[in-house]
Structure formats: structure tokens, C-alpha cells
N, C-alpha and C positions, 0 to 999 in steps of 0.2 A: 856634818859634811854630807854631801848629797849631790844630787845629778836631778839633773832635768832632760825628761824621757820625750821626745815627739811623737807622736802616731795617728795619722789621719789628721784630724783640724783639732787633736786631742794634747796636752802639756801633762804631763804627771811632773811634777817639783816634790823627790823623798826627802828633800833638806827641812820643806815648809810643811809639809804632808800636806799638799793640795792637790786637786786636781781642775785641770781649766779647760774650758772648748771657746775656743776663738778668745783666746785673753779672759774670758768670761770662770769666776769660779764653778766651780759644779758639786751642790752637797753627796756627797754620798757613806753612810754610815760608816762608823772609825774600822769596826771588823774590816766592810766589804775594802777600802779603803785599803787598811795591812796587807791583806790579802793581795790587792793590786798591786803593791807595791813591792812585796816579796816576789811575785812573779814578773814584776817585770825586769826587775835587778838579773833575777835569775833565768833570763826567756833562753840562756844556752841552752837548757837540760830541761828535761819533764822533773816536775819537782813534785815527790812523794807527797800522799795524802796526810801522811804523820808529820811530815817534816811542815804543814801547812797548819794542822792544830797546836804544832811544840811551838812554831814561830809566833802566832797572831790569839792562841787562848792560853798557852802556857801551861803551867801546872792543873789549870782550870779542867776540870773533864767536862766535856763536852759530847755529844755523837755528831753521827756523818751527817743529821741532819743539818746540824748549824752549820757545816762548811758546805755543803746543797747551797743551802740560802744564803750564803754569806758570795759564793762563787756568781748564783745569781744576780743578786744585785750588784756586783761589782761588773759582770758583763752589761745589763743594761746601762751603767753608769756610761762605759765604752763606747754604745750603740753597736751592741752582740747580743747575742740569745744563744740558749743554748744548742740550738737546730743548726744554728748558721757556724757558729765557733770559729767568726775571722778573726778573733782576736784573742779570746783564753780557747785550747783545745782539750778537751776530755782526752786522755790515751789509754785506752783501755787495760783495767787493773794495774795500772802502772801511778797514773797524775794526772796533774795538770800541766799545762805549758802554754806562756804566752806567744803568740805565734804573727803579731802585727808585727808589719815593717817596722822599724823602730830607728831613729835617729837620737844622737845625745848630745844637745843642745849647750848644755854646761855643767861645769863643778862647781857647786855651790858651797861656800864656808862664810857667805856673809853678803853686805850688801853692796858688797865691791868687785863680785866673782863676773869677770870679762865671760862674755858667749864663747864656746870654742867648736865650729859645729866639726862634730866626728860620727862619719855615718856608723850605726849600728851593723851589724851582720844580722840577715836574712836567719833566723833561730842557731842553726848548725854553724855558720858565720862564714859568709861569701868571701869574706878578707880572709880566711883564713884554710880559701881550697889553694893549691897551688893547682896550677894547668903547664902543662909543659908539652913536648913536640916527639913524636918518634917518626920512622920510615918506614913506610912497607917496601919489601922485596922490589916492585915495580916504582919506587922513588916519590912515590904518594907520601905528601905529612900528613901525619892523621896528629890532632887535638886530643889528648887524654889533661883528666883532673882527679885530684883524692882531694875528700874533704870529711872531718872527721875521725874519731879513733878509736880503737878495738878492733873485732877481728871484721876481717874484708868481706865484701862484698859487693863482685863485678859486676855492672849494668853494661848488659852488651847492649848495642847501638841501634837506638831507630830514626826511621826519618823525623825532621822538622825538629832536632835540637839546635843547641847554641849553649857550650858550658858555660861563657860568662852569662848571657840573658836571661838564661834559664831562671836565675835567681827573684828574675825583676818580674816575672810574669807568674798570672794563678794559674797557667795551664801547666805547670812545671814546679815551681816556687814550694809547694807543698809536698812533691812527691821528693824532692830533694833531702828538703830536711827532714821529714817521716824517715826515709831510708837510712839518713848517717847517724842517725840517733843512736847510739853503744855500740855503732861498729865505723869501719872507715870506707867509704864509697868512693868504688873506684867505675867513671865512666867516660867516654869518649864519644866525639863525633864523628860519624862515618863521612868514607871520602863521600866527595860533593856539598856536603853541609856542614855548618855552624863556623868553629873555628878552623878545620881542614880544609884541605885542599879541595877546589872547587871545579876546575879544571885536570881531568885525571886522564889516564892512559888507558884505562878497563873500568868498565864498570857493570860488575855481574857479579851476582851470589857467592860467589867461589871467593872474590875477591874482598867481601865484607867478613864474611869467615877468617881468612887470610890475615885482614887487621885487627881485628881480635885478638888474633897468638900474637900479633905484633905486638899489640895493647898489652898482654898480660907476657911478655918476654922485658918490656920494658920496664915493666913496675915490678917485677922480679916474683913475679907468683909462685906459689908451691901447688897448693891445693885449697881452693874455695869454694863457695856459693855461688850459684851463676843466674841473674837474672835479666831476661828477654820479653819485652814489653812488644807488641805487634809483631809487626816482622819480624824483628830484632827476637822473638821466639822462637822465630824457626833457625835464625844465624846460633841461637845457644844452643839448640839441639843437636844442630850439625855439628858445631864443637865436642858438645860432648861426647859425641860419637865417635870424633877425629881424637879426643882427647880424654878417654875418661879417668885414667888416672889423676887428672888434673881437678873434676868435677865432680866437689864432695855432693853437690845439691843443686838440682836445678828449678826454677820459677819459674812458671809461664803465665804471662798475663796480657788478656787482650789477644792470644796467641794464635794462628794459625798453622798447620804443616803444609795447605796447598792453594794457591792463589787464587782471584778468581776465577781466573781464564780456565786455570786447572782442574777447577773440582765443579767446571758448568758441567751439569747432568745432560741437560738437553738442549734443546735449540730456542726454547726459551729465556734460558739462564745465558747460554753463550753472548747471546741479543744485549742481556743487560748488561752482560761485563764491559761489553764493546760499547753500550752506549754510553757507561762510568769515565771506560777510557778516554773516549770522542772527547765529551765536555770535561775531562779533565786539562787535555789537551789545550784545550781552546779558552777552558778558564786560565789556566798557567801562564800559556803564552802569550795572554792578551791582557793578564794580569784582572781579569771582568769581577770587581765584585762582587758581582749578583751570583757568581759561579761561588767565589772564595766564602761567600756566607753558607751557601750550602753547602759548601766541603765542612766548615766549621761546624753547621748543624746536624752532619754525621757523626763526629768526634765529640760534641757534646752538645745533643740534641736537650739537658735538660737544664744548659750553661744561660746566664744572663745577657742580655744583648749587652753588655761590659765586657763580658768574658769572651762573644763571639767575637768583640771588636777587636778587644788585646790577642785574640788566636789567630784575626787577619793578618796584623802588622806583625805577629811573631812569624806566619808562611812570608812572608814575604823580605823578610831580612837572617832566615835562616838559608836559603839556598836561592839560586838562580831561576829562572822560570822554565829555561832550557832544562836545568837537571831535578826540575820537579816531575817534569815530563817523563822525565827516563827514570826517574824512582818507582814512579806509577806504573810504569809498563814493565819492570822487572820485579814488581810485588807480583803482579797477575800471575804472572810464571813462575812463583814458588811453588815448590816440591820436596817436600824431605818426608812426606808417608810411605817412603820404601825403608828407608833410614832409622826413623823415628823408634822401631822396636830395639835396635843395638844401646839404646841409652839405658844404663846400667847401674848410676844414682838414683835416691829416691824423688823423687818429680813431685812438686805442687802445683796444679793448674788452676787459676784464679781468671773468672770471666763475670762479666755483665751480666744477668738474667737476659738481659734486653739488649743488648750492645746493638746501635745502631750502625758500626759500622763493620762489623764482625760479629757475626750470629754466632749463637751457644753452643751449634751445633757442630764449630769447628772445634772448639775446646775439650767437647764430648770425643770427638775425632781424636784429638790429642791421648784424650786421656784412655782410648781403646789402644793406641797404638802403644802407648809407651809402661812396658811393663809393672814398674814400681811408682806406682805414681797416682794420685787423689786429683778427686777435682772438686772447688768450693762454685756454688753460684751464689753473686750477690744482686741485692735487690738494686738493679741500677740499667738507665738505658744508654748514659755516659760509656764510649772506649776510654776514655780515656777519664777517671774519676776526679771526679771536685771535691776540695777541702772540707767544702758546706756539706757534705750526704751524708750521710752514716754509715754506707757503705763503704767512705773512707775511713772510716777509724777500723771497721772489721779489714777489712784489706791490709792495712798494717799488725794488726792482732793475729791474723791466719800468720804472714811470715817469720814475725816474730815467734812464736808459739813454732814453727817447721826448723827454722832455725836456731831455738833453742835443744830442740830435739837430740 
């Protein structure tokens, strides 16, 4: 009895142990083969390095070298390597994990077994986040979802999500499942975007703060981990500030405390902000591709013209073009470096070397301001990190390792 696995133009059948590309067989040795095939049964979880030589050598001893080679060849068999890792993931000193979209085409027990296609879950399993609705104070629905399980850990809100899409795209799809992996991920979309209310009554820093307690009064929090990706770092700050009994630990990543408008030094810097803003404007509102790819080549200036394309249609079905506008001119006027020393948890700041859309130098910033608190730099010019770099796998290793702590 067996299943037949889809992913990309790829078939794996563990009934037959075969593996096919386009209907076509594809040889690849019985090891790489096992190997495949136990990871992909098991793509919920990272699956230990032991539990991979008990399964496919058995009694046999072996060293780490043959599961090397053995992981090797079974990722080329895929069309992966190990640089790229769209489809087996290294997780550092933890395993492996297959990490392709995956659909399950049928149960096989013979050569009568009907198709039944049943989409797979996205690693952590998209089927299996619940998303539900709460109110802020001003009658705004905001979108919240958990998915996963262990202990929490809340993703306060930045612009350009969408908790159902999220799943179906690479600009998201990876940071998802990395995060719920041993614990349970709790995040939402702030008003104006994704599944929230889009049409709102206030729309100002105060009030993204605001949905946040909303978010964590609804899901019934005690005390957690709090992570803030872009903006959404300086909205956890502010929380914790507002809240820190609430705020065993806080994340900053890609993070800022002062926007651009705020921290131009001179009349140089003020020039560019306003020039940012101008053509933001006029990219937004006029919807101008040639604007939205450069917006995309700030966010991941080292992404595939794949990835800029899927980041276009992701801005453009996550919010309005009107309140793209007003995101953008209420990021410039972030401030919370008056604030940012009262935070009273231990702090991890994680940034870009390179961050093309947010310099180091604001993280440095961060990490001067706020008393108990590290700052890591990785080798990346991505804000926002790809599955493919290796600075993604350190990025989940830093939090993992803080939040073990």
C-alpha cells in the first residue's frame, strides 16, 4: 500500500518505488531512492539524521558520509542541489525536510486503485492553519491564523501579506513553514491588507499596535515570543513597551525604529525619501509595472525574474492601490527611538548585510537603542530572505537557538 506523491512535472509512486518526470521513469539508486521516499511521506516534520540511516541502512553502519551522497543524488534525481534546496531542505543540526509543494494523486494497493487527487499541505499544512476574525476597538476585522503546534509564537503584522496566499507563494511559503516548525504560529493581517478589512476608519501606527493586543486578547495569550519583520518591528517594539509582562522575547528582523522621512539627516537624504514616496505613489496608483518591478528589486534584489514576477501579483492582490499609498507614507513617519530603550525582554536583531531595502545601519540603530538585546548580520542583500540562500537556514538557526534559550 502506497501513495503517489506530485511535485513540479515530478511522480514519486512508494507502492512501485518508482520515480517518473513527465510519465517518463527516472533511474535513481535504491539508497537515494529510500531516502526520497521516507522524506517525502514525512515532508510534515524535519526528519532526524539517525532516524534517516535507521530507516534506509538499518542495522548496517554506515557514516554521515553515505547519507551526504545518498541526499545528493536523490536531490539531483528531483532537479535540486544542494545550494538551491527547493525541494529536500538541510535544517541546520536538526535534518532533513522535504519542502516541495506536494499533491497526493492516489492510494495505491494494486492495479485497480482510482486517482483521488487530495491536495498536500504546504510542509507545516495550509489545511491545517485555522484563520478566524476578531474586532478592533474602532470595528475594524482584522484576519488572524495559527498553524502548527508547541509553544507560540506571534508574527506581528507587515505590509503585503495575505494568510491564505501566503502559502502559495516563495516570497512567504518558506518563512511560514520554517517558523511553525515545533511551535505554533500565530499571525495576522493588519488593517488595509490581505484577509482584513480594507476600508478602515484610522489608519496610523497607534492603530496597528492597537490590533495586535486585539490579535493576542483573541487568541487568549499569556506570555510569548514576539516577532516583527519590517515595520511590523517597530509595531513589536512598541508592544513591548505597551506590554511587557506579556513579552517573554522579542525578534527583530529586516527591522527599523525610524522611517525614512524620519531619520533623513540632510537635505539630501530628505530628497530621496520624497523621491521613494513620489514614485511610490504613482507606481501604486497607476498600478505601472515598470515601478512594481523596482519595488520588487528592492525586497529581493537577489530573487529570480520568477520570484519578482510572483512578488508583483502577490502586491497587487494583497491590498488596494489606494492603501498601498497610505502604507508607504505612514512607514516614512515611523518613530519609536524615543521608546525603544523601555523594552525590557531579551531582543534578537537579525538583518541583511546588504539589505537593499533597509540598511544595516538601522538594525545597528536598533540594537544601540534597546538594552538587552544582540544583533546577528547575515550575508544577504534580500529584505526579505529566499529559501535558496543560506542565509535562510542561519536565520532560522539564530531563532531557534534564542528561543531555545
Amino acid at each position: 500500500m502506497g501513495n503517489i506523491y506530485r511535485f513540479n512535472e515530478y511522480e514519486l509512486d512508494t507502492h512501485r518505488h518508482q520515480l517518473r518526470r513527465a510519465g517518463e521513469p527516472v533511474h535513481v539508486e535504491p539508497r537515494a531512492l529510500d531516502l526520497l521516499c521516507h522524506l517525502v511521506e514525512h515532508r510534515d516534520r524535519v526528519v532526524p539524521k539517525n532516524e534517516l540511516l535507521d530507516e534506509v541502512w538499518g542495522d548496517r553502519f554506515v557514516s554521515e558520509a553515505a547519507l551526504t551522497t545518498g541526499l545528493r543524488t536523490a536531490r539531483l534525481a528531483v532537479g535540486d542541489t544542494g545550494s538551491q534546496q527547493q525541494m529536500i531542505r538541510t535544517v541546520h543540526r536538526r535534518g532533513y525536510q522535504f519542502v516541495g509543494p506536494t499533491t497526493v494523486l492516489a492510494a495505491t494497493s494494486g492495479a485497480g486503485a482510482v486517482p483521488v487527487l487530495r491536495p498536500s499541505a504546504p510542509v507545516t499544512g495550509a489545511d491545517r492553519q485555522v484563520i478566524r476574525f476578531c474586532r478592533s476597538d474602532d470595528a475594524t476585522r482584522i484576519a488572524y491564523a495559527t498553524v502548527g503546534s508547541g509553544p507560540p509564537l506571534l508574527k506581528a503584522a507587515n505590509w503585503m501579506t495575505h494568510l491564505d496566499l501566503e502559502w502559495t507563494t516563495p516570497v512567504w511559503s518558506h518563512w511560514l513553514s520554517g517558523l511553525a516548525r515545533n511551535r505554533r504560529l500565530i499571525r495576522y493581517d493588519e488593517r488595509g491588507c490581505g484577509m482584513s478589512d480594507w476600508t478602515v476608519p484610522s489608519f496610523s501606527f497607534d492603530d496597528w499596535v492597537d490590533d495586535l493586543e486585539t490579535v493576542v486578547d483573541a487568541v487568549g495569550l499569556d506570555q510569548f515570543p514576539l516577532l516583527g519583520v519590517s515595520q511590523g518591528g517597530a509595531v513589536a517594539v512598541a508592544y513591548a513597551v505597551r506590554r511587557p509582562e506579556r513579552v517573554s522575547r522579542l525578534i527583530l528582523a529586516g527591522a527599523y525604529a525610524r522611517g525614512r522621512r524620519i531619520r533623513a539627516a540632510d537635505d539630501n537624504e530628505r530628497d530621496a525619501a520624497e523621491l521613494d514616496l513620489n514614485l511610490a505613489r504613482v507606481g501604486w496608483m497607476h498600478q505601472d509595472p515598470s515601478f512594481l518591478q523596482v519595488f520588487a528589486s528592492q525586497f529581493l534584489p537577489d530573487g529570480t525574474g520568477e520570484e519578482w514576477a510572483d512578488f508583483i501579483n502577490f502586491q497587487r492582490r494583497t491590498t488596494s492601490p489606494a492603501n498601498g499609498v497610505r502604507f508607504l507614507e505612514e512607514f516614512a513617519e515611523i518613530d519609536v527611538s524615543d521608546i525603544a530603550h523601555r523594552v525590557q525582554c531579551p531582543t534578537l536583531i537579525i538583518h541583511a548585510r546588504d539589505d537593499a531595502r533597509v540598511p544595516a545601519s538601522q538594525a545597528s540603530e536598533l540594537a544601540a537603542l534597546i538594552p538587552d538585546s544582540r544583533l546577528v548580520l547575515l550575508e544577504s542583500r534580500n529584505h526579505l530572505l529566499t529559501a535558496s540562500e543560506p542565509a535562510w537556514e542561519e536565520f532560522l538557526s539564530h531563532i531557534d537557538d534564542f528561543l531555545a534559550e
